[in-house]
C-alpha positions as CSV (number, residue, x, y, z in Angstrom):
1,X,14.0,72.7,-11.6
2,X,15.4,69.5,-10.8
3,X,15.6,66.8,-13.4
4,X,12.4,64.7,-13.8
5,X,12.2,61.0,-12.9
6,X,10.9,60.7,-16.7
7,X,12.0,62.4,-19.7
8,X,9.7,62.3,-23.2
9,X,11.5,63.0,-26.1
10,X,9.1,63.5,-28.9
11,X,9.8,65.3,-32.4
12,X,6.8,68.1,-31.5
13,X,4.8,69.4,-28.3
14,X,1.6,67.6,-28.7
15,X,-0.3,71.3,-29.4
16,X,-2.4,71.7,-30.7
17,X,-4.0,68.2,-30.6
18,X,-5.0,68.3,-34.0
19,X,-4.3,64.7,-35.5
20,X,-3.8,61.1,-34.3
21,X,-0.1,61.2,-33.5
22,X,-0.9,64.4,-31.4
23,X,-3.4,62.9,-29.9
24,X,-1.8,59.9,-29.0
25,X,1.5,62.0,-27.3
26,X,-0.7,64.2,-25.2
27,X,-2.5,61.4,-23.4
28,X,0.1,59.2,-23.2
29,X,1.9,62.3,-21.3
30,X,-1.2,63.8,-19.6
31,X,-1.3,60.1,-17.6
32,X,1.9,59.9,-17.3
33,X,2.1,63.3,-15.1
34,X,-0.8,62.3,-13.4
35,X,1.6,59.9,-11.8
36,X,5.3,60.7,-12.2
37,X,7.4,63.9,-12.6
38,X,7.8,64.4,-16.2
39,X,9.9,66.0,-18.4
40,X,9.0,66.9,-22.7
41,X,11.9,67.2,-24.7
42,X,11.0,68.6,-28.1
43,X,11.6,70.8,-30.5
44,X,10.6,74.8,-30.0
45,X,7.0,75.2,-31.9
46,X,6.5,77.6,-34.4
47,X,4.2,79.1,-31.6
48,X,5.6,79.4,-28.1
49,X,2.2,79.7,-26.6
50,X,1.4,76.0,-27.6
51,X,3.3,75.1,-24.5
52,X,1.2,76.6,-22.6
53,X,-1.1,73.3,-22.2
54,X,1.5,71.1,-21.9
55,X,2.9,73.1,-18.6
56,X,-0.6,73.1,-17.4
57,X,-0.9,69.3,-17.0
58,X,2.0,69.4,-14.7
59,X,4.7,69.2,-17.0
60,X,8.4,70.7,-17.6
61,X,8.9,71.5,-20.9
62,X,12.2,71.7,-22.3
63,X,12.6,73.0,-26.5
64,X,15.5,71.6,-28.2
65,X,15.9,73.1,-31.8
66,X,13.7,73.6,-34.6
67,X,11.7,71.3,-37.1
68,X,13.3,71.0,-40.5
69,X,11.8,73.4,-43.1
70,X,9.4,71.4,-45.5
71,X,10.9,72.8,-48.2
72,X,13.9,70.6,-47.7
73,X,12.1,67.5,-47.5
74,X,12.9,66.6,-50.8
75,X,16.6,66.6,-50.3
76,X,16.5,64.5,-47.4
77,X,14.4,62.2,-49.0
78,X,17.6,62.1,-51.9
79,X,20.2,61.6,-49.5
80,X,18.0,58.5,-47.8
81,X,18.4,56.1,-50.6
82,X,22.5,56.2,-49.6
83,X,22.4,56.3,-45.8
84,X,21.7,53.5,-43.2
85,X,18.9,55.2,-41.8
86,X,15.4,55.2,-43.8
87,X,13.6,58.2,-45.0
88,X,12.7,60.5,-42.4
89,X,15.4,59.7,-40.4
90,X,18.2,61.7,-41.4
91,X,15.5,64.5,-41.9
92,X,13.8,64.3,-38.1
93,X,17.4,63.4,-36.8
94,X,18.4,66.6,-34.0
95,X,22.4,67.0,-33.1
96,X,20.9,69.3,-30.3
97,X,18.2,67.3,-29.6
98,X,20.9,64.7,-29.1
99,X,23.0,66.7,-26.8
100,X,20.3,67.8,-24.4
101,X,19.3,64.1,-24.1
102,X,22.2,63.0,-23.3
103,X,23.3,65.9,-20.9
104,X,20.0,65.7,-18.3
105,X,20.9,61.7,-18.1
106,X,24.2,63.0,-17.3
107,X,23.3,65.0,-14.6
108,X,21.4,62.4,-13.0
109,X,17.7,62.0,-11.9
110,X,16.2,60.6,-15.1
111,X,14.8,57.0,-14.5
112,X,13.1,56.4,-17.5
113,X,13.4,57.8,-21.5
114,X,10.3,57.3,-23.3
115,X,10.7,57.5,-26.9
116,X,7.8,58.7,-28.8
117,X,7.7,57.7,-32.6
118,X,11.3,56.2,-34.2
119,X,11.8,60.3,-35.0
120,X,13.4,59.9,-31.4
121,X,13.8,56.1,-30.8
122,X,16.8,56.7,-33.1
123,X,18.8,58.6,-30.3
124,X,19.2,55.1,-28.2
125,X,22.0,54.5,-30.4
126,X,24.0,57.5,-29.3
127,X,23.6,57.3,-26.4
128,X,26.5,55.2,-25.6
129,X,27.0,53.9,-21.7
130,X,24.7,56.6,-20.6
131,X,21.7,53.9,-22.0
132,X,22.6,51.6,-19.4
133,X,21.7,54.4,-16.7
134,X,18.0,54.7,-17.8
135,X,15.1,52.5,-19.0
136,X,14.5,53.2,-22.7
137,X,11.2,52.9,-23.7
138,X,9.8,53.2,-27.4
139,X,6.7,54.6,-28.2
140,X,5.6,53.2,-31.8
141,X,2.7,54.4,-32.5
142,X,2.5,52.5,-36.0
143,X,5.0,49.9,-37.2
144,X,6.5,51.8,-40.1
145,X,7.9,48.5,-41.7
146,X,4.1,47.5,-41.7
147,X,3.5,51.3,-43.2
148,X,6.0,51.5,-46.0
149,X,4.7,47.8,-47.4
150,X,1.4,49.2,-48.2
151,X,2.8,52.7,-49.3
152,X,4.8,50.5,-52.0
153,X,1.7,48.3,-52.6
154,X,-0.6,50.8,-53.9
155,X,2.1,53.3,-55.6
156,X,1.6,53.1,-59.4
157,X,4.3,55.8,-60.3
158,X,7.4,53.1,-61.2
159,X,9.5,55.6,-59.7
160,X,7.8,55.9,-56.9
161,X,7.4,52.9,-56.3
162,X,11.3,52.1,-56.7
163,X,11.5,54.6,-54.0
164,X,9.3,53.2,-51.9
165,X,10.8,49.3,-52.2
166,X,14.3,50.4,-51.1
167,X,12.5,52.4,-47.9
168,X,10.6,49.5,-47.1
169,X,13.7,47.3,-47.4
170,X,15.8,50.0,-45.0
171,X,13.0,50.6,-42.4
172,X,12.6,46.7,-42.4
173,X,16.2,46.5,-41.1
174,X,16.7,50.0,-39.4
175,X,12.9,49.2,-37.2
176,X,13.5,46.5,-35.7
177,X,17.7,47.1,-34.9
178,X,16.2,50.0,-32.7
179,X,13.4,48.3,-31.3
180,X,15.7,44.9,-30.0
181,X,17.8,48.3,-28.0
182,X,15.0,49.0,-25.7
183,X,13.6,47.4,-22.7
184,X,10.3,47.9,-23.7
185,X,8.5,48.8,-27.0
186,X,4.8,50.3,-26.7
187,X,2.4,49.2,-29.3
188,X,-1.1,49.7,-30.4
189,X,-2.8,46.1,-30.7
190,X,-2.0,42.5,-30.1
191,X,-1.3,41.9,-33.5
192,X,1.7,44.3,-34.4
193,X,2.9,42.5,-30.4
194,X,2.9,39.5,-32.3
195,X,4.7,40.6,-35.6
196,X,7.1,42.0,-33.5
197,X,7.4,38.6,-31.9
198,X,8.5,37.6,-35.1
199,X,11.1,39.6,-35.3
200,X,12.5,38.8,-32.0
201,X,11.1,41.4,-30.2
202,X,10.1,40.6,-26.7
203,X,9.4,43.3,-24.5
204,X,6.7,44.3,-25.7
205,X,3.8,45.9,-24.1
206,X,0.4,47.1,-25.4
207,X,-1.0,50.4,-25.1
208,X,-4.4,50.5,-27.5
209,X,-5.3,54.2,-29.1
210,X,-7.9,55.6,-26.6
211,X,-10.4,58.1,-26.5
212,X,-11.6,60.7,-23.9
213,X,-15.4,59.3,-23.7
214,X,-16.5,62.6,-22.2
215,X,-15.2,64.6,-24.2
216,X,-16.3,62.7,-27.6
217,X,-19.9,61.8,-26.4
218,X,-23.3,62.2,-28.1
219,X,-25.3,65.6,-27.1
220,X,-28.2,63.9,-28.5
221,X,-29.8,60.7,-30.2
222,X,-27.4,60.6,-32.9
223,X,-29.4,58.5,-35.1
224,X,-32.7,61.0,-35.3
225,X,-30.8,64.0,-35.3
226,X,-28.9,63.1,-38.6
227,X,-28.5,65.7,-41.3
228,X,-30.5,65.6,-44.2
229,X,-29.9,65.0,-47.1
230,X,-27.4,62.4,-46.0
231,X,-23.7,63.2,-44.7
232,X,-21.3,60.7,-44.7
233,X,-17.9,62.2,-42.6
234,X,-14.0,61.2,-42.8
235,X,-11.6,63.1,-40.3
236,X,-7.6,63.2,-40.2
237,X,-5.3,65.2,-41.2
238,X,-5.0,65.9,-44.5
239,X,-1.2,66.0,-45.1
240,X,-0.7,62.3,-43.6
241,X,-0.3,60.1,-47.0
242,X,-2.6,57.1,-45.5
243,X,-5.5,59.9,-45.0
244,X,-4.8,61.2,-47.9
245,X,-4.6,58.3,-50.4
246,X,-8.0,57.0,-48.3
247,X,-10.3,59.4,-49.5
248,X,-8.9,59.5,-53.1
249,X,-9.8,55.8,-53.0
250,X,-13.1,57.3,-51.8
251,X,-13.7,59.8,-54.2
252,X,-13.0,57.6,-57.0
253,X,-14.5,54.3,-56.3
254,X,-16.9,54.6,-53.3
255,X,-18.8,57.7,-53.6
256,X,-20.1,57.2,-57.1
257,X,-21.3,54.0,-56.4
258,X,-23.3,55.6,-53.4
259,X,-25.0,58.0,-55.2
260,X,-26.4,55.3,-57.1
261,X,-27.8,54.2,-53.9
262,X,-27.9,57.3,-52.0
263,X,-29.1,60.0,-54.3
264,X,-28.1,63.4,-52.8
265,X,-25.4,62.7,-50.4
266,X,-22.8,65.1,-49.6
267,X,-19.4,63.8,-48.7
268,X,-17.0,66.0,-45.8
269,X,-13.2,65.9,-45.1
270,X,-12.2,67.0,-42.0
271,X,-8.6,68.1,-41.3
272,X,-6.1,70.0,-42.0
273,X,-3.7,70.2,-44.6
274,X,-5.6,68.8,-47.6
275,X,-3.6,68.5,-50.6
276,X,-4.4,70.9,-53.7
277,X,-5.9,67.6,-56.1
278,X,-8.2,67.1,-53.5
279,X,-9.1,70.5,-52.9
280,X,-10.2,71.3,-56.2
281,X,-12.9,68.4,-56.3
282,X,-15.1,70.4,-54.0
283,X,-18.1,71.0,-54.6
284,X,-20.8,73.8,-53.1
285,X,-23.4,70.7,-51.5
286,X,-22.0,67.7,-52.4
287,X,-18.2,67.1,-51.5
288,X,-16.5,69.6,-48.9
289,X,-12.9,70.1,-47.1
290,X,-13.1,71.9,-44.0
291,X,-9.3,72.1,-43.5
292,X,-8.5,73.3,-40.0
293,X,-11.4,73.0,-37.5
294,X,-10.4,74.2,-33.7
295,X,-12.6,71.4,-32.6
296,X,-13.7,68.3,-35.3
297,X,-17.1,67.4,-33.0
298,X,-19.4,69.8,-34.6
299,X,-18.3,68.8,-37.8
300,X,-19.3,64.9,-37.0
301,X,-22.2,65.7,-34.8
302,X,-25.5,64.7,-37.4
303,X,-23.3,62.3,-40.0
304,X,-25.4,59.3,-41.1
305,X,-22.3,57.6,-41.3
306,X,-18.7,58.2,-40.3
307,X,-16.2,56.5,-43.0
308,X,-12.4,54.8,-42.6
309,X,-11.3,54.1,-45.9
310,X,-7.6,53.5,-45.6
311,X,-5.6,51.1,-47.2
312,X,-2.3,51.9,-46.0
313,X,-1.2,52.4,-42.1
314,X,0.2,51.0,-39.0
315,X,-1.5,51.6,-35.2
316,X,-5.3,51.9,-35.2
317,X,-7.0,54.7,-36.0
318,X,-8.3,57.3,-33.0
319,X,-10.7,58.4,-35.9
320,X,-12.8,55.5,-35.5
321,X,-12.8,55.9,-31.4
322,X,-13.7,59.3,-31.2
323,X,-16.6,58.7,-33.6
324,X,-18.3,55.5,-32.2
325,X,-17.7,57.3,-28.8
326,X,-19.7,60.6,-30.6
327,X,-22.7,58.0,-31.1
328,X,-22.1,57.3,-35.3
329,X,-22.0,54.6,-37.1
330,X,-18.7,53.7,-38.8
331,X,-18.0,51.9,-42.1
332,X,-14.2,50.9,-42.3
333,X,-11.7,49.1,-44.1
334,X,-9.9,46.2,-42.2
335,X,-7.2,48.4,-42.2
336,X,-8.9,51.0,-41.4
337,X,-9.9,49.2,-38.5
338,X,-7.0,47.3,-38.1
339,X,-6.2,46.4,-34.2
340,X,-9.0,47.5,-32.7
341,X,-11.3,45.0,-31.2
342,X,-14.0,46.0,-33.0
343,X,-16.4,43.0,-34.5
344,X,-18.4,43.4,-38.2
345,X,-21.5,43.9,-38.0
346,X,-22.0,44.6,-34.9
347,X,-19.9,47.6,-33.6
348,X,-18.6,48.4,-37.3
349,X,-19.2,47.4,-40.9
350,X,-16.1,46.2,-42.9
351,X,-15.4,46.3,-46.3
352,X,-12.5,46.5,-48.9
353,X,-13.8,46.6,-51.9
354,X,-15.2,49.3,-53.2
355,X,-19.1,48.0,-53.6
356,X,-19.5,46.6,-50.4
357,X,-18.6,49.9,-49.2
358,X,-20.9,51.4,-50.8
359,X,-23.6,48.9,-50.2
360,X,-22.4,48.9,-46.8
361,X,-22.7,52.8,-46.4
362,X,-26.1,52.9,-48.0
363,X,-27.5,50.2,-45.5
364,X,-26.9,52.6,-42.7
365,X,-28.2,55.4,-44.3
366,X,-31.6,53.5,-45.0
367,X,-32.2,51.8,-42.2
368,X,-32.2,53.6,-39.1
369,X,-32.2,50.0,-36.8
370,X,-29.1,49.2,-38.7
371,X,-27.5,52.6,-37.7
372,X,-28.9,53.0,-34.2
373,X,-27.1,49.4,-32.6
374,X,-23.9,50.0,-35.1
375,X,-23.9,53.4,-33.3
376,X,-24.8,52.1,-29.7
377,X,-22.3,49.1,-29.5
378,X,-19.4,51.3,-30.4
379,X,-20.2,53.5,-27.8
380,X,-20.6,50.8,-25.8
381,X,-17.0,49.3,-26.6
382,X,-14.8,52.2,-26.4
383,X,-16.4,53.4,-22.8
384,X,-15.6,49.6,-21.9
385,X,-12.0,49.2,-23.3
386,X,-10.9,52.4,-24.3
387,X,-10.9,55.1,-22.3
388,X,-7.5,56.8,-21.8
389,X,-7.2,56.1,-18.1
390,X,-7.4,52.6,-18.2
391,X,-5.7,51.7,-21.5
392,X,-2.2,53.7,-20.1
393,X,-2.1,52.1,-16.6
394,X,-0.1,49.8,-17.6
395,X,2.7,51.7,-19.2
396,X,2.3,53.7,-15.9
397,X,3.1,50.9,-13.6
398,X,6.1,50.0,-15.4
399,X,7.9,53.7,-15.3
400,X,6.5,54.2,-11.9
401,X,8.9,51.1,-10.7
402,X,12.6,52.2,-11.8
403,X,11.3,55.8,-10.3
404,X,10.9,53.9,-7.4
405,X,13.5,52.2,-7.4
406,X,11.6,48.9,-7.7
């Protein structure tokens, strides 16, 4: 096969579609090859089949080495307090990866490189002149800089959060050095365009987290089919640190308080990967951890109330599309919520400290005119801005004109 007009370089093949980031790729890439000839570069998944899908959308798929075992994680993480690069860098970083990059630019053909996450963005700087042959284009999906702040905000461990200083301190530098070396870096709201502003980054473009609205969309009146006794509901996956550290915040300070309020309601984690000292504070009708669901809808569909209680991330949070598109209400940190152009008390309810959280979750619960226009105006706000379609054109137009030749 001929060399696409657009080559995507991304750490995994976006199957299954089983977290934000995953998400994110197999959109972007699905509209992308809606309009261009496309080309994934990634590394081989543990299961071949889970090309499959990607191949089906129209797309060449081309597996470049394997993901680093986890169990070397913590060695990488050693070495990255005496390299350049930041932790995961060295650890994500591909030498073959590398080489088949750079030989299909060689070869001709390839208009356009779009770098998804700084896993890959980090290539641009080996590519040498071959970079001036292509556009580069960086996918950020969260500002990591932005990330590894609030990671060293909230650690407690003094080790850790040595750890974590120096990190932030590296990806501060190594972040934006990569970014200024593309012609155009993709973000997820207005307000991480305008940090990177700040930084003296440019071209920048954004492209918001979106959500398929048919896919996620109500089966029924959401608000009178709710569960009972009440079921609040948190989805992402488990082994991502933001989700993680979210729902320990939640378990320790939130729910208690709703129970006070709320007597009776149960508490569900869905996603995959949940750490062991969450695991073991399950309990049979009250708190529960689903792990791996094939499909998170059924596990949503009746929630009183869908909850975002991060305090540490970058992007916005698909979480909170795919459940205002389902029809539920949502109660979110700003963080949680951060980017999206979502309004309190009227789409969402926003809170950060632990009591109005509660008292906001227990509002919704009790009064079902509270819950029924929360629910309503969210769906009404992602079918109007969010949708996948629309919120991509733009990065569409953009490859389609070096294809073109424009």
């Amino acid at each position: 096969m001929s060399a696409a007009r657009v080559l995507v370089v991304s750490e995994k093949v976006p199957w299954p579609v089983d977290d934000g980031g995953q998400a994110r790729t197999y959109n972007v890439l699905k509209r992308l090859a809606s309009a261009l000839p496309v080309t994934l570069l990634g590394r081989a998944p543990s299961d071949p089949a889970h090309t499959t899908p990607i191949e089906a959308l129209g797309v060449e798929v081309a597996c470049s080495g394997r993901r680093v075992p986890a169990w070397r994680t913590p060695a990488w993480a050693a070495l990255s307090t005496v390299t350049r690069a930041p932790h995961p860098m060295g650890k994500n970083r591909s030498g073959t990866m590398l080489r088949e990059l750079r030989a299909r630019i060689e070869r001709g053909g390839v208009t356009a490189v779009h770098f998804n996450h700084l896993d890959t963005a980090q290539y641009v700087e080996a590519l040498g002149p071959l970079r001036a042959r292509v556009l580069c284009v960086f996918d950020t999906h969260n500002v990591l800089t932005t990330m590894y702040e609030r990671f060293h905000a909230t650690a407690r461990n003094p080790l850790a959060k040595g750890f974590l200083h120096l990190q932030w301190m590296k990806m501060n530098r190594y972040e934006r050095a990569i970014m200024k070396q593309m012609d155009l870096v993709c973000v997820c709201s207005d307000l991480e365009r305008a940090l990177l502003r700040t930084w003296g980054v440019d071209r920048v473009l954004v492209v918001p987290n979106g959500v398929d609205t048919d896919f996620f969309a109500p089966e029924s009146d959401s608000i009178t089919a709710r569960a009972t006794p009440p079921l609040v509901v948190f989805t992402g996956a488990m082994g991502y640190a933001p989700n993680a550290d979210g729902v320990r915040w939640f378990l320790d300070r939130v729910l208690p308080k709703v129970r006070e309020r709320v007597p009776g309601v149960r508490f569900r984690v869905v996603g995959k990967d949940p750490p062991a000292d969450l695991t073991v504070r399950a309990v049979a009708g009250s708190v529960e951890f689903t792990g791996y669901v094939d499909d998170v809808r059924p596990h949503m569909r009746g929630a009183s109330v869908f909850v975002c209680p991060l305090r540490i991330g970058g992007g916005t949070r698909l979480k909170i599309l795919d459940a205002m598109a389902l029809g539920l209400p949502v109660v979110s940190t700003t963080v949680g919520a951060e980017g999206l152009q979502v309004t309190n008390h009227h789409d969402v309810e926003l809170a950060d400290d632990a009591d109005a959280f509660a008292d906001n979750i227990a509002e919704v619960v009790a009064n079902e005119r509270r819950a029924r226009l929360l629910a309503q105006h969210g769906r009404e706000l992602v079918v109007a801005r969010y949708g996948w379609a629309g919120v991509t054109a733009p990065l569409v137009e953009r490859l389609r004109a070096p294809a073109s030749g424009g």
